[in-house]
C-alpha positions as CSV (number, residue, x, y, z in Angstrom):
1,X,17.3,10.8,-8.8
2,X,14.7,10.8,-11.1
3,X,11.4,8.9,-10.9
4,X,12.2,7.1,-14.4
5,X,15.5,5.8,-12.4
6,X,13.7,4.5,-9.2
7,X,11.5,2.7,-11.5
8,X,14.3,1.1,-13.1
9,X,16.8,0.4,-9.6
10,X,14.0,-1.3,-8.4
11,X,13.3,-3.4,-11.3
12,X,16.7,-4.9,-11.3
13,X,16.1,-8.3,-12.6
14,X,13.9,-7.8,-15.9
15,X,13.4,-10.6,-18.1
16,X,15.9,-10.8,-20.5
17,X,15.1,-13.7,-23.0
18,X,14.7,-14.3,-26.6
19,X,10.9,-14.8,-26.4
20,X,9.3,-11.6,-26.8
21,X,6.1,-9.7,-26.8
22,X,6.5,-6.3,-29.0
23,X,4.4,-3.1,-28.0
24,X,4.4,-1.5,-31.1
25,X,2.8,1.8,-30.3
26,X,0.1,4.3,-31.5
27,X,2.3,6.0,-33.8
28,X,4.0,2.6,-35.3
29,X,0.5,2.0,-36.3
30,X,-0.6,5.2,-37.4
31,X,2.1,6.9,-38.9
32,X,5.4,4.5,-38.2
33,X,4.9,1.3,-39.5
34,X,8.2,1.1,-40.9
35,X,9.8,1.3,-37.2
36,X,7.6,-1.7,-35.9
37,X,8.3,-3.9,-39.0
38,X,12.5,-2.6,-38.1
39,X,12.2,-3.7,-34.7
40,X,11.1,-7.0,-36.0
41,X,14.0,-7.0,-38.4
42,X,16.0,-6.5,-36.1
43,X,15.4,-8.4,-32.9
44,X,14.9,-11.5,-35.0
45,X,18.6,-10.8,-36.3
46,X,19.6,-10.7,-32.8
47,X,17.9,-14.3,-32.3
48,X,14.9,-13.3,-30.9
49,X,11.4,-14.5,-31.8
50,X,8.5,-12.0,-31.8
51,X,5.1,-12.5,-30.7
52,X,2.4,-9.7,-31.5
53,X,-0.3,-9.4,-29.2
54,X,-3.2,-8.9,-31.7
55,X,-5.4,-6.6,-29.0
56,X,-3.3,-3.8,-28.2
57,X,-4.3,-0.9,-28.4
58,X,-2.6,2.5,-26.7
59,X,-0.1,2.5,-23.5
60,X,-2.6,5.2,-21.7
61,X,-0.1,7.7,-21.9
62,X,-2.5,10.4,-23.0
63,X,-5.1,10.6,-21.0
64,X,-2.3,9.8,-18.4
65,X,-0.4,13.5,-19.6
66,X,-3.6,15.3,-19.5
67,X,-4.3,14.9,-15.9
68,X,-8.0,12.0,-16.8
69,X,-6.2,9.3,-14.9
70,X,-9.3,7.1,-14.7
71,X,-9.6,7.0,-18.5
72,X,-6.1,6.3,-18.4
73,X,-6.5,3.6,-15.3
74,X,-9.2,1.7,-18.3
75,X,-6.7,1.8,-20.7
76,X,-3.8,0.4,-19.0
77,X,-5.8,-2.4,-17.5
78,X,-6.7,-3.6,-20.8
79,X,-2.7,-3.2,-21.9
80,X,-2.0,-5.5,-18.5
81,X,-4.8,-7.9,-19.8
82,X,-3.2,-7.9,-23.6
83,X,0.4,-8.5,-22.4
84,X,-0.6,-11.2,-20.0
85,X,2.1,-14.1,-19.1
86,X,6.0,-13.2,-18.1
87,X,7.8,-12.8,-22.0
88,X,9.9,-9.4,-22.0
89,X,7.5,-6.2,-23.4
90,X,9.4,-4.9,-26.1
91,X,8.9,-1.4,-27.1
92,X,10.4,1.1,-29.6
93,X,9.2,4.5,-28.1
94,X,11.1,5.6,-25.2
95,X,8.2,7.8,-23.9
96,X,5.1,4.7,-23.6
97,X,7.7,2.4,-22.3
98,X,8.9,5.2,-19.3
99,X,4.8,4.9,-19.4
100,X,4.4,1.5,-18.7
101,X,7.2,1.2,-16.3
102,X,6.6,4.4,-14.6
103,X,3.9,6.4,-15.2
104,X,1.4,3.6,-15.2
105,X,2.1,2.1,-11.7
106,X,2.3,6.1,-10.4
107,X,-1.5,6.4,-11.1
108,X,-2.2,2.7,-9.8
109,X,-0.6,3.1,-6.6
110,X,-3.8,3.1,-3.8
111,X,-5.3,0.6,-7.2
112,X,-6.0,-3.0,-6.3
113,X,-4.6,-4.1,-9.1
114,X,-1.7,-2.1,-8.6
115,X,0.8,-5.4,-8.0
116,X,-0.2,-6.5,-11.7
117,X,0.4,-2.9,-13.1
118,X,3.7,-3.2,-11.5
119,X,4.6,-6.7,-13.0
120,X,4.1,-5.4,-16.1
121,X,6.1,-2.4,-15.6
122,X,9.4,-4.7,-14.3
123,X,9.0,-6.5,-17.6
124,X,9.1,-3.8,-20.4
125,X,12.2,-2.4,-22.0
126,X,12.9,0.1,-24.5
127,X,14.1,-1.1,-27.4
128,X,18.3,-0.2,-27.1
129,X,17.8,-0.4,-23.7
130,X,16.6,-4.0,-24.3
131,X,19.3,-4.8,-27.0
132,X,22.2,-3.3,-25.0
133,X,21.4,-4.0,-21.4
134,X,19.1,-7.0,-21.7
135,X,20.7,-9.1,-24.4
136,X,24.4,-7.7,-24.1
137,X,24.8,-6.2,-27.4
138,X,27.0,-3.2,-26.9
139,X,28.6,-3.5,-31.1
140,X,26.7,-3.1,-34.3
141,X,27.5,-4.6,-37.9
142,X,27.4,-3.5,-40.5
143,X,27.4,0.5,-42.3
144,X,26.0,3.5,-42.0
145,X,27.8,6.4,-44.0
146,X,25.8,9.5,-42.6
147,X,26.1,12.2,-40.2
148,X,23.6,12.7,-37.9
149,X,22.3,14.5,-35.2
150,X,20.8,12.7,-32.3
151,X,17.6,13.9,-30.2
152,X,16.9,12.2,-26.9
153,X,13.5,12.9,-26.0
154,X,12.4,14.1,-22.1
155,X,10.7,11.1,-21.3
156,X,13.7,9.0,-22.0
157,X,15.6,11.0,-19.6
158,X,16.7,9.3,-16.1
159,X,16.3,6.1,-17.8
160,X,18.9,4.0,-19.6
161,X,17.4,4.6,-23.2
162,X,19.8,7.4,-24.4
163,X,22.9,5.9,-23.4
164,X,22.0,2.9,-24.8
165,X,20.7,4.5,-28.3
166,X,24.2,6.5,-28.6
167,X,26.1,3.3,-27.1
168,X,24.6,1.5,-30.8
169,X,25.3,4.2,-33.0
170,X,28.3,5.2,-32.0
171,X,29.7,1.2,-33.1
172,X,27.7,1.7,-36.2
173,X,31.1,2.0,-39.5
174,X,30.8,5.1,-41.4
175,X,28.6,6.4,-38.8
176,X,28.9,10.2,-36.7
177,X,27.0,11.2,-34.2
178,X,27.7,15.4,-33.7
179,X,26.6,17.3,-30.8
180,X,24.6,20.1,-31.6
181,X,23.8,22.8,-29.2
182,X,21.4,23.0,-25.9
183,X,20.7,18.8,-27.3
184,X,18.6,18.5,-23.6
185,X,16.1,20.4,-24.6
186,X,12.2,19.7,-25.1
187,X,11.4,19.4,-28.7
188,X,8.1,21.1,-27.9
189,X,5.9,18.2,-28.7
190,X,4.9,17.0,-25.1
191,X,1.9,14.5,-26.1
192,X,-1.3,17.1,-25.0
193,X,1.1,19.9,-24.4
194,X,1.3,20.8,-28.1
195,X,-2.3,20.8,-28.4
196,X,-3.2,22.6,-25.2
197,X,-0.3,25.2,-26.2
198,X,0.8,24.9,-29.7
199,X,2.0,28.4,-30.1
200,X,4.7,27.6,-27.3
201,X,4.9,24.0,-28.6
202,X,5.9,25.2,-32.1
203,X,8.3,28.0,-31.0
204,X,10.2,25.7,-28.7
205,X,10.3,22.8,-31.8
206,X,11.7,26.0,-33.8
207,X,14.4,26.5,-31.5
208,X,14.9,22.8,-31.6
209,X,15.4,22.8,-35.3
210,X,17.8,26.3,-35.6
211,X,20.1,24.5,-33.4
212,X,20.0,21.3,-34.9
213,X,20.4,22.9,-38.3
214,X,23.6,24.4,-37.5
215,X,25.4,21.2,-37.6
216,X,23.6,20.2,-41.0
217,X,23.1,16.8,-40.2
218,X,22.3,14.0,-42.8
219,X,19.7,12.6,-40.6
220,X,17.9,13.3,-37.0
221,X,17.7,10.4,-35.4
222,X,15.2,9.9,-32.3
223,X,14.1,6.5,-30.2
224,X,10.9,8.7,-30.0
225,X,8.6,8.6,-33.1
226,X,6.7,11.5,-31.5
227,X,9.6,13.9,-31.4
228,X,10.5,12.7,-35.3
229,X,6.9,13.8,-36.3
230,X,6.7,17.1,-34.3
231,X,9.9,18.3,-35.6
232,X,9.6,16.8,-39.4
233,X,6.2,18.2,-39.5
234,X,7.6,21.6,-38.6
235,X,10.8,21.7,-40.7
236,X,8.1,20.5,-43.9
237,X,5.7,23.7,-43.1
238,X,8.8,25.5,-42.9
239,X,9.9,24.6,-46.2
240,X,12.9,23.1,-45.2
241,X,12.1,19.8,-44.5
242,X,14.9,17.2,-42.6
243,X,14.9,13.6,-42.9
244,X,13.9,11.8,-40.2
245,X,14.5,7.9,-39.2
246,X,14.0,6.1,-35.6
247,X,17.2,4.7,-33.9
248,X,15.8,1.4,-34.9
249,X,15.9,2.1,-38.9
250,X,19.5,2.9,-38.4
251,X,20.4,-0.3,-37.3
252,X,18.1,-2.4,-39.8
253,X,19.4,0.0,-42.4
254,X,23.2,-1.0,-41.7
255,X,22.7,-4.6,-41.5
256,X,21.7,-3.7,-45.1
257,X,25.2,-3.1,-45.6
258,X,27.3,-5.8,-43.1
């Protein structure tokens, strides 16, 4: 069993209402603002009203990855402090919600403070994972005439995030989802693994792409925005760029088309 699954058997009883605080990530704000104004989209379709903290900042995942756990510890504090009260923690990144959930109250275990890391933790869901195991929604409206080729990332694995992705797509009309070869492999990126070793990084996001390409999907499609950028930012230096949309789009894009 996998350390992203212990976190999740023994949070059995997350909050599952229609009140909910979003997380919208580093990379929605930097480079993805298109995913956090889709998650809105869409979790207001499903009834949902969405509250923004106004002072978050970064899940500590990191400084958490490159082994400075107290920077880390300062950082996650101040995400327990932002996302205060008992709302569901909504976020559209499978790798800082395994963060919160997981990889935060790992490094606050022999913490004081460790029972409110951990509060925190049993309240945050991924975003399909959220939408299909939290609010029940296993069917999606609407259209979507592509095919695409679907890339679950490694810090997603062990938790209920892929399933839950494919589960949505796979309802979505006019939608195919094709398997393309080794699919459980690391896109490279890692978080500080692709700066501390690009040269493997990039090699292993090459492979990534060769196999992907082989299928010649329409669109790869990724609940991790840091996997989209590692591989679209390789494909476009290669010359051969490939579009790129989060899970997330997807969905807003089809209720375009209900």
């Amino acid at each position: 069993m996998s350390h992203a699954e212990s976190a999740l058997i023994t949070s059995p009883n997350r909050p599952t209402g229609k009140r909910v605080q979003l997380m919208a990530t580093c990379l929605c704000d930097a480079f993805y603002d298109d995913v956090a104004k889709a998650t809105v989209e869409v979790l207001e379709h499903l009834g949902c009203t969405v509250e923004f903290p106004e002072g978050q900042t970064c899940c500590g995942q990191p400084a958490f990855n490159g082994g400075d756990w107290a920077s880390s510890r300062r950082v996650v504090r101040h995400t327990v402090k932002v996302f205060s009260g008992d709302l569901p923690v909504i976020v559209p990144s499978g790798s800082c919600a395994a963060m919160i959930f997981h990889g935060a109250p790992l490094e606050f275990e022999k913490e004081p403070d460790a029972a409110e890391v951990t509060a925190l933790g049993n309240r945050t869901w991924e975003l399909a994972d959220f939408i299909v195991n939290g609010l029940g929604v296993k069917k999606w409206p609407g259209r979507y005439a592509a095919k695409i080729a679907f890339h679950r990332s490694c810090h997603s694995r062990g938790t209920c995030s892929g399933p839950a992705s494919l589960t949505l797509l796979s309802s979505i009309a006019g939608l195919e989802v094709v398997p393309f070869g080794e699919g459980e492999q690391c896109c490279g990126f890692g978080g500080t693994f692709s700066v501390s070793f690009p040269n493997v990084s990039s090699g292993m996001g090459h492979l990534k792409l060769d196999h992907i390409r082989a299928i010649q999907p329409d669109v790869l499609v990724s609940g991790d925005m840091s996997c989209m950028m590692h591989l679209g930012g390789l494909a476009e230096k290669e010359g051969k760029p490939i579009k790129t949309q989060h899970v997330v789009q997807i969905l807003r894009d089809a209720l375009k088309n209900a």
